[in-house]
HTML snippet that shows the backbone in 3Dmol.js (N, CA, C, O; Angstrom):
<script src="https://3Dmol.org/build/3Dmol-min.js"></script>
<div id="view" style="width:600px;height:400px;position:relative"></div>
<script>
const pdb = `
ATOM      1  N   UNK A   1     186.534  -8.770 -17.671  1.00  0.00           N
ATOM      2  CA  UNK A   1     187.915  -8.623 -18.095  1.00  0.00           C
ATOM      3  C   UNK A   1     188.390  -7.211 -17.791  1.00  0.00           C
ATOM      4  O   UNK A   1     187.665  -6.220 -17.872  1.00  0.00           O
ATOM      5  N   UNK A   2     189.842  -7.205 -17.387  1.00  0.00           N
ATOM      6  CA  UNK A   2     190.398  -5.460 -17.367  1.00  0.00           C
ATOM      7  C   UNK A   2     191.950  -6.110 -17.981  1.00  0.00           C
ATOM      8  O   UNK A   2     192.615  -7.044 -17.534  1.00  0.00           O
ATOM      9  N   UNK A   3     192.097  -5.602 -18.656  1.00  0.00           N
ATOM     10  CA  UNK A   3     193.294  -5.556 -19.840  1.00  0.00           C
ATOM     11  C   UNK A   3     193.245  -6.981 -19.678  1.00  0.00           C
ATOM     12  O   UNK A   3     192.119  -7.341 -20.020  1.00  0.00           O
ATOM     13  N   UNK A   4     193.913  -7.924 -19.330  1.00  0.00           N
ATOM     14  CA  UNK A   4     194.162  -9.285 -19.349  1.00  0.00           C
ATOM     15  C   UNK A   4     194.068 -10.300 -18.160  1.00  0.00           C
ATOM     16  O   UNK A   4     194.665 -11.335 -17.864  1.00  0.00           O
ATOM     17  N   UNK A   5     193.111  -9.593 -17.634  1.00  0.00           N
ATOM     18  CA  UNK A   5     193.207  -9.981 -16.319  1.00  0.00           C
ATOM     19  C   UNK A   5     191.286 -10.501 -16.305  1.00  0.00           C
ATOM     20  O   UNK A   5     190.376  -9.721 -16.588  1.00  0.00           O
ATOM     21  N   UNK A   6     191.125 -11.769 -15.958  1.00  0.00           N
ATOM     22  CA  UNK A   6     189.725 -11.873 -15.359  1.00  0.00           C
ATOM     23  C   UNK A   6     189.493 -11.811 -14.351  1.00  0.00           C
ATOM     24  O   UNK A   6     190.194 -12.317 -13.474  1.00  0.00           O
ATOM     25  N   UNK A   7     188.267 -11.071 -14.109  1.00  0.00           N
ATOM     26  CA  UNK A   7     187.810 -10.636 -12.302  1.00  0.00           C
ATOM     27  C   UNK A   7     186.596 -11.443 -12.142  1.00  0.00           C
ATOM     28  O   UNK A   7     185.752 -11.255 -13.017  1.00  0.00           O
ATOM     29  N   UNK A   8     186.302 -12.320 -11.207  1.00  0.00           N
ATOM     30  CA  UNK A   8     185.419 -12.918 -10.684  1.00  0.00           C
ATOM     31  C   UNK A   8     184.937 -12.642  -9.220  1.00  0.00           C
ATOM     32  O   UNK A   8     185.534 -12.531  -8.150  1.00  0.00           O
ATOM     33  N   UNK A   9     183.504 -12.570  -9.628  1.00  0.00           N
ATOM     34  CA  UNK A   9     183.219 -12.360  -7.599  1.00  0.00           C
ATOM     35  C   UNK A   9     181.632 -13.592  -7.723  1.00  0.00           C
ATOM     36  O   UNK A   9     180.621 -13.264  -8.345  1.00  0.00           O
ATOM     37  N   UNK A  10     181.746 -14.643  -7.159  1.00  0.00           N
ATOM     38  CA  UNK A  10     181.572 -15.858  -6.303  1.00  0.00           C
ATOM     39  C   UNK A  10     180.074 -15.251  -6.397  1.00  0.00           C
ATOM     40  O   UNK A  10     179.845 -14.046  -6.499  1.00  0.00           O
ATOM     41  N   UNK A  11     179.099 -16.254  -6.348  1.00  0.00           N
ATOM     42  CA  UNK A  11     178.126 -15.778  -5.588  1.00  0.00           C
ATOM     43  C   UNK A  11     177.691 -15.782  -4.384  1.00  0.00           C
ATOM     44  O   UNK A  11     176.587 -15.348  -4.057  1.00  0.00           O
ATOM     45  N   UNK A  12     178.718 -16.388  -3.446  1.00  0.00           N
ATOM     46  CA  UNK A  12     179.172 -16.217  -2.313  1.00  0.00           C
ATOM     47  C   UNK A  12     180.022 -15.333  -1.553  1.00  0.00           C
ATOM     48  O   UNK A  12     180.441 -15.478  -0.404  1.00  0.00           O
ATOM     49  N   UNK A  13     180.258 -14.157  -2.582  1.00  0.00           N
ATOM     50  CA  UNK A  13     181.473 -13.098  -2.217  1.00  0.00           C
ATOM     51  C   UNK A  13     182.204 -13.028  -2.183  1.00  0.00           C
ATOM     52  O   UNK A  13     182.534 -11.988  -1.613  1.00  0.00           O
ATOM     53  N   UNK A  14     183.747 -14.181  -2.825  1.00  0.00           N
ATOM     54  CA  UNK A  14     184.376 -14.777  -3.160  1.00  0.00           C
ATOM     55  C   UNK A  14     185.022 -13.957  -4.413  1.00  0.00           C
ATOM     56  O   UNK A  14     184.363 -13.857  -5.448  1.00  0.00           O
ATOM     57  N   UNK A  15     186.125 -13.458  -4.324  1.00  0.00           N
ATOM     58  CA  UNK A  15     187.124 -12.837  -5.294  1.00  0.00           C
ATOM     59  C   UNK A  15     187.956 -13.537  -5.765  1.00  0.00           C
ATOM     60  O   UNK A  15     188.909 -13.971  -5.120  1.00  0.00           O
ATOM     61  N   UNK A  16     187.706 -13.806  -7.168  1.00  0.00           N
ATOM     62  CA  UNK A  16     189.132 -14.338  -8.130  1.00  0.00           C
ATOM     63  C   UNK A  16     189.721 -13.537  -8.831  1.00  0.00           C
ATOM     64  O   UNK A  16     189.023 -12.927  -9.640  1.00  0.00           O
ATOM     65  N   UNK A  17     190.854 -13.308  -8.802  1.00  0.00           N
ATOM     66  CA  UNK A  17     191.706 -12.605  -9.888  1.00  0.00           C
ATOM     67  C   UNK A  17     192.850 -13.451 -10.424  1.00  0.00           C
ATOM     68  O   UNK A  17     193.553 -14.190  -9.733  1.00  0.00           O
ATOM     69  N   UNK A  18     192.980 -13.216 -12.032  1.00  0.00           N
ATOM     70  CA  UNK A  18     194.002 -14.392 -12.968  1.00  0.00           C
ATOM     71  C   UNK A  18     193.912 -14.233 -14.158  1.00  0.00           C
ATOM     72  O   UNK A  18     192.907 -14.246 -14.867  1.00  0.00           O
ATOM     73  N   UNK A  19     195.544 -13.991 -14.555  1.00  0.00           N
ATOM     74  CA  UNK A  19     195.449 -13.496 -15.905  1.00  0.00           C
ATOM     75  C   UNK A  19     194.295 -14.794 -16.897  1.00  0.00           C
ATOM     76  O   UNK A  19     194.180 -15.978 -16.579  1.00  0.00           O
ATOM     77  N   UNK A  20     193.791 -14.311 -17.746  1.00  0.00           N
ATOM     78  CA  UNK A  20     192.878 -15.494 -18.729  1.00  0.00           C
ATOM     79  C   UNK A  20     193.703 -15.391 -20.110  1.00  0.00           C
ATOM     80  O   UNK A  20     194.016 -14.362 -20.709  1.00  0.00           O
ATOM     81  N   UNK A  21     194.038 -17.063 -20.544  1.00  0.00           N
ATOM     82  CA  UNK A  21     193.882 -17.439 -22.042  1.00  0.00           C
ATOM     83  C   UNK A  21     193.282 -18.295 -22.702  1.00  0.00           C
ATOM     84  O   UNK A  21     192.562 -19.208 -22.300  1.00  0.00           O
ATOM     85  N   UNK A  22     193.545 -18.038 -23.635  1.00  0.00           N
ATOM     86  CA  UNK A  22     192.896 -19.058 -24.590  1.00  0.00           C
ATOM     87  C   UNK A  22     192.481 -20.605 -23.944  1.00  0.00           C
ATOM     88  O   UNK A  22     191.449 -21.253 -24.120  1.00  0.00           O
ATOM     89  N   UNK A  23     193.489 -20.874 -23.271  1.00  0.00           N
ATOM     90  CA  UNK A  23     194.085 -22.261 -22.880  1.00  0.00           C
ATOM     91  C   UNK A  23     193.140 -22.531 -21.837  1.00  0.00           C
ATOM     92  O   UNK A  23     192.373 -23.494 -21.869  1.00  0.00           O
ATOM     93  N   UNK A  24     193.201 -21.480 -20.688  1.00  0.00           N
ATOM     94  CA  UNK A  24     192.677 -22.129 -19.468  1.00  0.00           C
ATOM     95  C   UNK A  24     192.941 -20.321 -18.597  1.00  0.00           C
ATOM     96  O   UNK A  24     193.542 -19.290 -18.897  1.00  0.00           O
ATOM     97  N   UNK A  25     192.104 -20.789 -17.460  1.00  0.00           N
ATOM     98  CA  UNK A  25     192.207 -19.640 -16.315  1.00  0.00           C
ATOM     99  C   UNK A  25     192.389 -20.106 -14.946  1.00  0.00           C
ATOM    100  O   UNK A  25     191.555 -20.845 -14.422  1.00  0.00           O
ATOM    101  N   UNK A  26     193.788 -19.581 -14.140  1.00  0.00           N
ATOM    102  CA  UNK A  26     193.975 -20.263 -13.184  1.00  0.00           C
ATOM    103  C   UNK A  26     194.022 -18.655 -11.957  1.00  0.00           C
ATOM    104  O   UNK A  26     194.788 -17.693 -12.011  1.00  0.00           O
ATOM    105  N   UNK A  27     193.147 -18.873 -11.194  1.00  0.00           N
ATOM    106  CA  UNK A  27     192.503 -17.091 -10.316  1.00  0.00           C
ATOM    107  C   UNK A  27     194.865 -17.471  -9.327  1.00  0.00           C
ATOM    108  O   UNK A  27     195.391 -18.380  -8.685  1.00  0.00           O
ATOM    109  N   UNK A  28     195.201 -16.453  -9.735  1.00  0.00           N
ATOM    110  CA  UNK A  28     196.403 -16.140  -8.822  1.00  0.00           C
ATOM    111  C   UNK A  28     195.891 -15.480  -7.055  1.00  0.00           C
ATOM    112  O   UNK A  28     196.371 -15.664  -5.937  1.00  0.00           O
ATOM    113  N   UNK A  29     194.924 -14.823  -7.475  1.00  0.00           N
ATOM    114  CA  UNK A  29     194.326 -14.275  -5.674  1.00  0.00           C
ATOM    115  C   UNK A  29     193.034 -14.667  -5.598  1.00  0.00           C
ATOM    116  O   UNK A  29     192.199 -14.494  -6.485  1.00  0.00           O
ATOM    117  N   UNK A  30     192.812 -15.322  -4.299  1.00  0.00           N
ATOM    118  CA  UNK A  30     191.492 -15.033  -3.957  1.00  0.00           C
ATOM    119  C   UNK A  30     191.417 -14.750  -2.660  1.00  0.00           C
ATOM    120  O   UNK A  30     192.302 -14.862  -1.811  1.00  0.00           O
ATOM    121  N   UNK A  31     189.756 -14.184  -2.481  1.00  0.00           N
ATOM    122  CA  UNK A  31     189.487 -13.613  -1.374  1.00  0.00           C
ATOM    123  C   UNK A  31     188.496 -13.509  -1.032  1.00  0.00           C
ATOM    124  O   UNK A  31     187.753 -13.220  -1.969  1.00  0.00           O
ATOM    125  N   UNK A  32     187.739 -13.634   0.375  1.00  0.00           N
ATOM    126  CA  UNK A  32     186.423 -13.597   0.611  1.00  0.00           C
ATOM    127  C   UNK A  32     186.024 -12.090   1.008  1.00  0.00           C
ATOM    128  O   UNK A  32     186.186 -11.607   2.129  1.00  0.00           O
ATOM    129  N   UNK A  33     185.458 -11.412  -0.142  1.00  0.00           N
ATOM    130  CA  UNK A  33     185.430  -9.787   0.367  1.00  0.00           C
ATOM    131  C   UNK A  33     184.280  -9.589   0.730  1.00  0.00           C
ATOM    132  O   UNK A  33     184.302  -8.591   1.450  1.00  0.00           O
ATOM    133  N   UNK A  34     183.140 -10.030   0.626  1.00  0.00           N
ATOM    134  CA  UNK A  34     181.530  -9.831   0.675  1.00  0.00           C
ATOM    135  C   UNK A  34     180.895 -11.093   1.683  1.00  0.00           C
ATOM    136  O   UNK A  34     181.193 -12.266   1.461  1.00  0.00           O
ATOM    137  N   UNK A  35     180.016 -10.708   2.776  1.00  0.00           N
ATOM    138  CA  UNK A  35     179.351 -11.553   3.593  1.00  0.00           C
ATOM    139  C   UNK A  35     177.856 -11.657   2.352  1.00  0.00           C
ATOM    140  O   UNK A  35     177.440 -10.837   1.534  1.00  0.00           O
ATOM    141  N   UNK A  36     177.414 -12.975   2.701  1.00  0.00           N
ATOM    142  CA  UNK A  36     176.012 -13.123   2.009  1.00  0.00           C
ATOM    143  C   UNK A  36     175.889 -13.434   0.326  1.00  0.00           C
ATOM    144  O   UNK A  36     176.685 -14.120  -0.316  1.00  0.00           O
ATOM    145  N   UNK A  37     174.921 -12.883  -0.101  1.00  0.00           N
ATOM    146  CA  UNK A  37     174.909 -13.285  -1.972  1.00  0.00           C
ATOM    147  C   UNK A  37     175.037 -11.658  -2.609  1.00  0.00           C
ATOM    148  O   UNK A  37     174.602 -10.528  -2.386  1.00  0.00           O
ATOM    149  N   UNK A  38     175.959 -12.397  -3.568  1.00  0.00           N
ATOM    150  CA  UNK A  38     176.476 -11.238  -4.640  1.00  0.00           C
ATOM    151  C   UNK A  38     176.390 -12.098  -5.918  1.00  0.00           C
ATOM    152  O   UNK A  38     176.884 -13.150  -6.324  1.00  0.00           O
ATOM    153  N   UNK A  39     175.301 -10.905  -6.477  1.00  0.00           N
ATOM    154  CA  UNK A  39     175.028 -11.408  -8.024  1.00  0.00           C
ATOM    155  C   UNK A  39     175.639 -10.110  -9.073  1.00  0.00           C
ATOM    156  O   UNK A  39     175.898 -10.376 -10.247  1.00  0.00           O
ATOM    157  N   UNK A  40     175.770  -9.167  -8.707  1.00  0.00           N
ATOM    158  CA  UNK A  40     176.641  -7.851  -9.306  1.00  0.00           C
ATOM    159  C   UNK A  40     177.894  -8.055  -9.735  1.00  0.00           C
ATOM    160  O   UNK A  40     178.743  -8.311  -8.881  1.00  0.00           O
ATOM    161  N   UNK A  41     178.240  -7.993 -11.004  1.00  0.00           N
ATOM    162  CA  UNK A  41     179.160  -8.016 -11.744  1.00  0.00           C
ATOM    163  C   UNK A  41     179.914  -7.337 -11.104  1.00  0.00           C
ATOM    164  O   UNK A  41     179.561  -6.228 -10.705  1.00  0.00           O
ATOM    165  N   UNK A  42     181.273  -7.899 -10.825  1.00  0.00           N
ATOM    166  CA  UNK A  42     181.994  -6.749 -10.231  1.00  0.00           C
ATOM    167  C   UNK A  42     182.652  -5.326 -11.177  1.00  0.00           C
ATOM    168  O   UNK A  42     182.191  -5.380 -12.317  1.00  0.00           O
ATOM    169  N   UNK A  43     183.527  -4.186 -10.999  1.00  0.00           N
ATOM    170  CA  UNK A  43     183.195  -3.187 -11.899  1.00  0.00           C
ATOM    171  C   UNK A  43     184.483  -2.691 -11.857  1.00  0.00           C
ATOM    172  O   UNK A  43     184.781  -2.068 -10.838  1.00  0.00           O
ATOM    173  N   UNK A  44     185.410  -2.831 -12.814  1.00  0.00           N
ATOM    174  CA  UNK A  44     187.046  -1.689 -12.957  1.00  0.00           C
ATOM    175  C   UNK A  44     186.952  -1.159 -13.161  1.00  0.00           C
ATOM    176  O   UNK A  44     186.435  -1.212 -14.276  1.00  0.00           O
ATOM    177  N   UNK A  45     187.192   0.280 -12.644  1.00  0.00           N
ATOM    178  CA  UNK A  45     186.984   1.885 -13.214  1.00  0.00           C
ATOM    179  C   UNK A  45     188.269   2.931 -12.545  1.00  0.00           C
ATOM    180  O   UNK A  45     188.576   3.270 -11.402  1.00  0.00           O
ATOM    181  N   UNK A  46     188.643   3.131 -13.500  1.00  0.00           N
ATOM    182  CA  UNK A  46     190.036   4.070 -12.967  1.00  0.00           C
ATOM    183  C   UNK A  46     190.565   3.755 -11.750  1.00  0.00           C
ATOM    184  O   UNK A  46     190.539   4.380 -10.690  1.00  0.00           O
ATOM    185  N   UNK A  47     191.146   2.495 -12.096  1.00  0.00           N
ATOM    186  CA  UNK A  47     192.199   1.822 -10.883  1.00  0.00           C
ATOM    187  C   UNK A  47     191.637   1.672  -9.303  1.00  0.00           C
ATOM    188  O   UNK A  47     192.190   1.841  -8.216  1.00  0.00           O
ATOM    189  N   UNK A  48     190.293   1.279  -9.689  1.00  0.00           N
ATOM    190  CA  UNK A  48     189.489   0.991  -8.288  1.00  0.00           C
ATOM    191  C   UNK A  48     188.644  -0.604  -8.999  1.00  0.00           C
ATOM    192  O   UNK A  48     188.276  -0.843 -10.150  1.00  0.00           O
ATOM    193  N   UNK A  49     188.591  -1.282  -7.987  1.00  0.00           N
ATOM    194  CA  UNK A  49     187.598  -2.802  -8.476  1.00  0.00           C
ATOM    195  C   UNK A  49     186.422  -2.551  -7.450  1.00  0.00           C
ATOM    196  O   UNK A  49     187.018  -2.541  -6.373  1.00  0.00           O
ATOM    197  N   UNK A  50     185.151  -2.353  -7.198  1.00  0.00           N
ATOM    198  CA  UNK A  50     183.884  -2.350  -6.720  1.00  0.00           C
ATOM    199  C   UNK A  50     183.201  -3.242  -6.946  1.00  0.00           C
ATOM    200  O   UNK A  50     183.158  -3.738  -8.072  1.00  0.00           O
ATOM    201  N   UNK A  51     182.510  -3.668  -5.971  1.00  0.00           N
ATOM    202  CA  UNK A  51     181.719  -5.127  -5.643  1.00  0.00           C
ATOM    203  C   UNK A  51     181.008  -5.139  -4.501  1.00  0.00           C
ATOM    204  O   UNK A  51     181.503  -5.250  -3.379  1.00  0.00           O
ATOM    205  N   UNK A  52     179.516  -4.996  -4.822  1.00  0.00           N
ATOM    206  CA  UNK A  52     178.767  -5.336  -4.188  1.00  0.00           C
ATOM    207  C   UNK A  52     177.839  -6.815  -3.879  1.00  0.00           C
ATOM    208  O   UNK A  52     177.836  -7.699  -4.735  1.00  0.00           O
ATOM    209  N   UNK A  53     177.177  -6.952  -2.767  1.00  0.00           N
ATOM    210  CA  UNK A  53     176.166  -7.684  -2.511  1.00  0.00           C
ATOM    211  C   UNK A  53     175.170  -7.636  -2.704  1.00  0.00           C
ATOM    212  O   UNK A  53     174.951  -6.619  -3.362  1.00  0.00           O
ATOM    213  N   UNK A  54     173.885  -8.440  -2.423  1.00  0.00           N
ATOM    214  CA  UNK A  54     172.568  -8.287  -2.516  1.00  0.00           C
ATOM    215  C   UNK A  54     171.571  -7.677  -1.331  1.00  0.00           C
ATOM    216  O   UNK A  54     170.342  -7.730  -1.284  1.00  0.00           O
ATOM    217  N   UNK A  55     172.599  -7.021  -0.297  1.00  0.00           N
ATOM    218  CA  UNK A  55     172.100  -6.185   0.689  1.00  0.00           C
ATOM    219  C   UNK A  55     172.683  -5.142   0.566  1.00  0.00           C
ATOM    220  O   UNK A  55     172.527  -4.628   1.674  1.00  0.00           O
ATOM    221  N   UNK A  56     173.208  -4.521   0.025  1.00  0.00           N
ATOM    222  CA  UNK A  56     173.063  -3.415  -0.971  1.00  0.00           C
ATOM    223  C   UNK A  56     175.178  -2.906  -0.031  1.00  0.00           C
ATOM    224  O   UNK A  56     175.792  -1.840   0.004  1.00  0.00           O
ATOM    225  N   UNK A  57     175.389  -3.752   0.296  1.00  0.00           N
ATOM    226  CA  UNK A  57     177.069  -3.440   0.890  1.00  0.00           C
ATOM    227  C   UNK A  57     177.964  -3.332  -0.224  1.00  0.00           C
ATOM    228  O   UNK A  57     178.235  -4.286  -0.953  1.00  0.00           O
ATOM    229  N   UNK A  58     178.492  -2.006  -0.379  1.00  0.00           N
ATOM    230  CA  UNK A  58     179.408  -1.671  -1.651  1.00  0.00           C
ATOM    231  C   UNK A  58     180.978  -1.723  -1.186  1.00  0.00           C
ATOM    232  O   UNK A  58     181.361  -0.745  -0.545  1.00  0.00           O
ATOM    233  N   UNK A  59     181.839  -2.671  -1.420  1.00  0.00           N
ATOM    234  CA  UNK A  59     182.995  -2.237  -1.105  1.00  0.00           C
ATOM    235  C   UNK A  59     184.130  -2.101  -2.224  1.00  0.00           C
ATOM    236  O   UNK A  59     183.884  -2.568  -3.336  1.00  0.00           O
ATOM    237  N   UNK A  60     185.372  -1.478  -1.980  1.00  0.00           N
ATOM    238  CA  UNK A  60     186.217  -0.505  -2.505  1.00  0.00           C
ATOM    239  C   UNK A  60     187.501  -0.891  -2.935  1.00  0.00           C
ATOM    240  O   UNK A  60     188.347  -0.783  -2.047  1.00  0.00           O
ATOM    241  N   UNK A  61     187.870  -1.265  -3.906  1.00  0.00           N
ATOM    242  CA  UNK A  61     189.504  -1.516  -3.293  1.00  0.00           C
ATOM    243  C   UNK A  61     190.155  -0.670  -4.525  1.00  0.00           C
ATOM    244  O   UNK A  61     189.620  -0.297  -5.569  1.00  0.00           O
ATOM    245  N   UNK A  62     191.539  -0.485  -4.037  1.00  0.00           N
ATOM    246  CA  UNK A  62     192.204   0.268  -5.405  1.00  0.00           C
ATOM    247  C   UNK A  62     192.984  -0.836  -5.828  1.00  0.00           C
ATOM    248  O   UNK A  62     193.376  -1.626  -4.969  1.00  0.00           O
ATOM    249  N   UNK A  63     193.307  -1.034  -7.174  1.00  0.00           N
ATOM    250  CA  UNK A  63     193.840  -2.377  -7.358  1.00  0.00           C
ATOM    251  C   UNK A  63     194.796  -1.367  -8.876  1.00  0.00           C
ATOM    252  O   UNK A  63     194.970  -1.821 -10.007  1.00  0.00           O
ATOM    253  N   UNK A  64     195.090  -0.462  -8.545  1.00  0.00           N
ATOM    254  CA  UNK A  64     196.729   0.173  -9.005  1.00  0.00           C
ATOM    255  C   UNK A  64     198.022  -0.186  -8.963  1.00  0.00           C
ATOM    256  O   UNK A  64     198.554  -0.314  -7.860  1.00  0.00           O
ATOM    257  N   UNK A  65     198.602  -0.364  -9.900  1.00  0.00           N
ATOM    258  CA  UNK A  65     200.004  -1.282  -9.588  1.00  0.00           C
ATOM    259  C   UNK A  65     200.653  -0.098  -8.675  1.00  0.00           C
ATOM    260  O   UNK A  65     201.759  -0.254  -8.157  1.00  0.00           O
TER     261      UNK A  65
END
`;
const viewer = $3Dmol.createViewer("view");
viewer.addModel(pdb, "pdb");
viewer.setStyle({}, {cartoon: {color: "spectrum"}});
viewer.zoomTo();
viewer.render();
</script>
């Protein structure tokens, strides 16, 4: 979770993003950001989302309004 927002990354490398409620979660973006298996939680930290794979590929995005 980052404020109201759930972040999912696939174990296929596969990016979901979508606000979550109570009710239900429907991902508004997705995206295939990672080749191979990703078991790493992905990580929000001062307006950057990071996500790696299991071959150790770290990638970057700024996700700042």
């Amino acid at each position: 979770m980052a404020d109201e927002w759930l972040v999912v990354l696939t174990g296929n490398g596969e990016l979901m993003v979508g606000p979550a409620t109570p009710d239900e979660w429907k991902p508004i973006l997705t995206a295939q950001v990672l080749e191979g298996h990703s078991w790493t939680s992905p990580v929000v930290a001062k307006g950057r989302l990071y996500v790696r794979n299991t071959e150790g590929t770290l990638k970057c995005f700024n996700v700042r309004p």
